[in-house]
C-alpha positions in Angstrom: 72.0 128.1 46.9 69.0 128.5 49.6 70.3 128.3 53.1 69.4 125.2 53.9 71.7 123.6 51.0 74.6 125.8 52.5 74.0 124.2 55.4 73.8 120.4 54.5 77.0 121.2 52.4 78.5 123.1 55.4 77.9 119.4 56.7 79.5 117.0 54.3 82.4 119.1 53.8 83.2 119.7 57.7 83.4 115.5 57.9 85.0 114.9 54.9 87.5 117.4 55.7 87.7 116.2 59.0 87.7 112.2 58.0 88.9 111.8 54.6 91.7 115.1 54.4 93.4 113.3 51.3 89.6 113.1 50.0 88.9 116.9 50.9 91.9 118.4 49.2 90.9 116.6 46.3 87.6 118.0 46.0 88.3 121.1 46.7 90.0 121.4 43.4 86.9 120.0 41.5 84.8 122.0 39.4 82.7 124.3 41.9 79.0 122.9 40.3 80.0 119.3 40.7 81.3 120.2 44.3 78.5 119.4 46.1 77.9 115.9 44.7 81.5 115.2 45.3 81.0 116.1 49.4 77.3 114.4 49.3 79.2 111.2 48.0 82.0 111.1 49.9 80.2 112.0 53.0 78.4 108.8 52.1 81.3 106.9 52.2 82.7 108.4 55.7 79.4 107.5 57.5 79.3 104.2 56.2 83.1 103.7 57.2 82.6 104.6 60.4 79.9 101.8 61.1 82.5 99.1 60.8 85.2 101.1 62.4 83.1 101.6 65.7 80.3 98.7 65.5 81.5 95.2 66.9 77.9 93.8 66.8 76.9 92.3 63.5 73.3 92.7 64.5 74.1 96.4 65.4 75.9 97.2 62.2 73.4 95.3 59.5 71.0 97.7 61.2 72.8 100.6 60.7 73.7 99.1 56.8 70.1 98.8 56.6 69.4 102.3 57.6 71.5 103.5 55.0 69.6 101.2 52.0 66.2 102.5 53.3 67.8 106.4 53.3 68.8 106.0 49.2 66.0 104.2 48.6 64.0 107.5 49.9 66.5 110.0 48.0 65.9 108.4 44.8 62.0 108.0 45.0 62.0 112.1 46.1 61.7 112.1 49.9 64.6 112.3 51.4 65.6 111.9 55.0 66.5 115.0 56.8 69.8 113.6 57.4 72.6 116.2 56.2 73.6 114.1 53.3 70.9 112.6 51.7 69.2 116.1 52.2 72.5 117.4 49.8 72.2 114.1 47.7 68.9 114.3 47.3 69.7 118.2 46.1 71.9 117.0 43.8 70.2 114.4 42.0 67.8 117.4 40.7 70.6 118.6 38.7 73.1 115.4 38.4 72.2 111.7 36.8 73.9 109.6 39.9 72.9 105.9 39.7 71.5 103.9 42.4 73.3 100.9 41.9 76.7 102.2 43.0 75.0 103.2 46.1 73.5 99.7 46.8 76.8 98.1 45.3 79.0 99.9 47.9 76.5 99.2 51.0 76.3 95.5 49.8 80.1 94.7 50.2 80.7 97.1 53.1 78.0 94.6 55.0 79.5 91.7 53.5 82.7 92.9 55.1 81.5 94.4 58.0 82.7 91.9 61.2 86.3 91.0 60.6 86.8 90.3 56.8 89.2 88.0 55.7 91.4 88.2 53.1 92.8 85.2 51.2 94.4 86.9 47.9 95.3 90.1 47.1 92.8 89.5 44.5 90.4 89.5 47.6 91.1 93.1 48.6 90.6 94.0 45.2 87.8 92.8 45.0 86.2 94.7 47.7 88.0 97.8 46.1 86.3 97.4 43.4 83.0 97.4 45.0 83.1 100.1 47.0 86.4 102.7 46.2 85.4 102.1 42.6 82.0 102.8 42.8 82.7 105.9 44.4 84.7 106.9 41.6 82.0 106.0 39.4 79.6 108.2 41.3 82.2 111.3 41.1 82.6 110.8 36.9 78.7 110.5 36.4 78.8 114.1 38.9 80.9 115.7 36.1 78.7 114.5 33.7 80.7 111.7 32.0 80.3 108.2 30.7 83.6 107.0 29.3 85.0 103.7 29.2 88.6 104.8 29.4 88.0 107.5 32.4 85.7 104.1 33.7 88.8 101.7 32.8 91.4 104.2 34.9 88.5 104.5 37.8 88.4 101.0 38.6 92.0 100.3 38.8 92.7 103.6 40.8 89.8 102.5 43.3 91.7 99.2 43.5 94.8 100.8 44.5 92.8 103.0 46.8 91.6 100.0 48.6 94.3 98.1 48.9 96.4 101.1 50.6 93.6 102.5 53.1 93.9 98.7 54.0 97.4 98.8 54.4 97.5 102.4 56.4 94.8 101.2 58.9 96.7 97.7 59.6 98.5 99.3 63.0 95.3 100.3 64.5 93.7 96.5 63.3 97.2 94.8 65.1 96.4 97.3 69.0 93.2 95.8 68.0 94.5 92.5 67.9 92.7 92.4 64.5 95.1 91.9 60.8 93.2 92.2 57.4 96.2 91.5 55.0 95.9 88.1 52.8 96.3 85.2 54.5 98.1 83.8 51.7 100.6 86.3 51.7 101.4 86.3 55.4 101.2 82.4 55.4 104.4 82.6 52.6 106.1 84.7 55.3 105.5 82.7 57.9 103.7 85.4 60.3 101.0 86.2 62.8 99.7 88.9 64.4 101.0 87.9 67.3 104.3 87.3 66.1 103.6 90.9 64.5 102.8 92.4 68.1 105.9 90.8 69.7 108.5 92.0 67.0 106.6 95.0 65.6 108.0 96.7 62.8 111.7 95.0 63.2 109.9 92.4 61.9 111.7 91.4 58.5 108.9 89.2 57.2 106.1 91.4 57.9 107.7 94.0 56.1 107.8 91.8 53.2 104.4 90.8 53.8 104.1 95.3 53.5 106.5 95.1 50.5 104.1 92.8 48.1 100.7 94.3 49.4 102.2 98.1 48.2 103.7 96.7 45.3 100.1 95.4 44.1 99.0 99.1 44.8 101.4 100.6 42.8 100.8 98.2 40.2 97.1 99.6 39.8 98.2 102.8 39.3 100.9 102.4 37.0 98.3 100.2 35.2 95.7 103.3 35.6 98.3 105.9 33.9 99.4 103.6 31.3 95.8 103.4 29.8 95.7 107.5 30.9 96.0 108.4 27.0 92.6 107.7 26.2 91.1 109.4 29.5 89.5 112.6 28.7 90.9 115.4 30.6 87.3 116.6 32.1 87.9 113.2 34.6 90.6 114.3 36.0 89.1 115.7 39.2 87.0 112.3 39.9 90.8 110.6 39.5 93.3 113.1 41.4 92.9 110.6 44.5 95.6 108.6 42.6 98.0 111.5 43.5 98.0 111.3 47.6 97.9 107.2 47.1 101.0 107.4 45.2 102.7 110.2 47.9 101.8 107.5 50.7 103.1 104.6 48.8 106.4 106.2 48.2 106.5 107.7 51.8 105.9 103.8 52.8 108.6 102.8 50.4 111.0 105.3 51.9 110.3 103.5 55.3 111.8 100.6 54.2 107.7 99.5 54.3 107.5 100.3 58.1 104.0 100.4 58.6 104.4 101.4 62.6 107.0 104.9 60.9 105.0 107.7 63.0 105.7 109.5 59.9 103.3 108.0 57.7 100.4 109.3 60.3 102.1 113.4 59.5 100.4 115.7 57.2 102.9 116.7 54.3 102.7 120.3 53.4 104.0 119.6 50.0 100.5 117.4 49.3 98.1 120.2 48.7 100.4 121.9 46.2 100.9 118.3 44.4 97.6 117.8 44.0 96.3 121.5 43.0 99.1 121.2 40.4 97.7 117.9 39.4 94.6 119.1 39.0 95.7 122.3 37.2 97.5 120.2 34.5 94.4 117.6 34.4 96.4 115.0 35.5 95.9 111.7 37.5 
């Protein structure tokens, strides 16, 4: 590896790592040739994450959307930017087949999404999952080299569950903002509001049911995801582990009595890295 890629890699890793730690442990147990796509891809993901995070104007953020088209565009016609990751993407794609269309698919629904989404259904959520946490996994089974429809079937219902719970872990910092992405439909049965939500906080009974139904559909997709696991050939494993710190979370959650305010759900377990490197070890999801 030239210096240059050791550098752009040095790069994607450092924010991944620094970003997306659940997403970082997992990689670092992938296979060490399909590393780098890994980190170029989810590297991806972090900068486009951050846009909505830290972008309240719609005009502001469909630019920065738009400078992320135009910088895959280049990759994939052989000049990339000299932006850290698509420099490593566009390494990668010299020795990996990684389709364009997840790329644009995942860009697409995070602008669609960018300025306070709304929710109706859980359906809704996974929806937008699917679109973007899915095509990520995608990404990470064509970077080991795999087109399977079971590993593809287990992918899309793990990004599902994926979604639906970085939804549910960011919701305290949407309520300081004033801001609350769960389904409308679901809080409406429940009878709350955000600033109901702000007034009671987490003694709040109904918004902890409103917690209980949203982690339920989560778990479902997983369950769902290892019930099909039979069929999944063990080389997709790594693109899959991030089932294993979903379900850690969902079970923290559930010990909680669905408390999303706990300040313990925001602590790094030390038993995580050794459940996923064991995981992975045992090519499981």
């Amino acid at each position: 590896m030239s210096q240059r890629a050791q550098t752009v890699l040095k790069h994607c890793t450092d924010i991944v790592r620094r970003f997306d730690y659940e997403t970082y442990l997992c990689t670092i147990f992938a296979p060490k040739e399909s590393q780098a796509a890994f980190f170029a891809i989810r590297a991806f993901n972090v900068e486009l994450s951050q846009i909505r995070e830290h972008v309240r104007d719609a005009n502001l953020g469909r630019m920065r959307m738009q400078f992320w088209r135009e910088t895959i565009a280049a990759v994939y016609e052989g000049r990339p930017s000299s932006h850290p990751v698509a420099e490593l993407l566009g390494m990668c794609l010299e020795h990996v087949d990684l389709s364009q269309s997840w790329f644009k698919r995942i860009i697409a629904e995070r602008e669609a999404n960018l300025i306070d989404p709304q929710y109706t259904t859980i359906s809704d959520v996974e929806k937008y999952a699917e679109n973007t946490a899915t095509c990520l996994l995608y990404l990470q089974l064509e970077a080991l080299g795999l087109k399977d429809v079971h590993a593809d079937h287990a992918a899309s219902h793990i990004g599902k569950a994926l979604g639906i719970t970085t939804l549910l872990r960011a919701t305290p910092f949407h309520i300081r903002d004033r801001r609350f992405y769960l389904p409308s439909q679901i809080s409406a049965k429940h009878g709350i509001s955000v600033e109901e939500i702000i007034r009671k906080g987490p003694a709040n009974e109904a918004f902890r049911q409103v917690v209980y139904e949203v982690a339920t559909a989560a778990n479902d997709q997983i369950i769902t995801a290892r019930a099909h696991g039979k069929g999944v050939p063990k080389e997709a494993a790594p693109a899959l582990l991030l089932s294993i710190p979903c379900e850690e979370y969902l079970k923290r959650l559930e010990a909680t009595n669905f408390n999303l305010f706990d300040p313990k759900l925001t602590q790094k377990t030390w038993k995580l890295p050794w459940t996923i490197w064991s995981a992975s070890r045992n090519s499981r999801f």
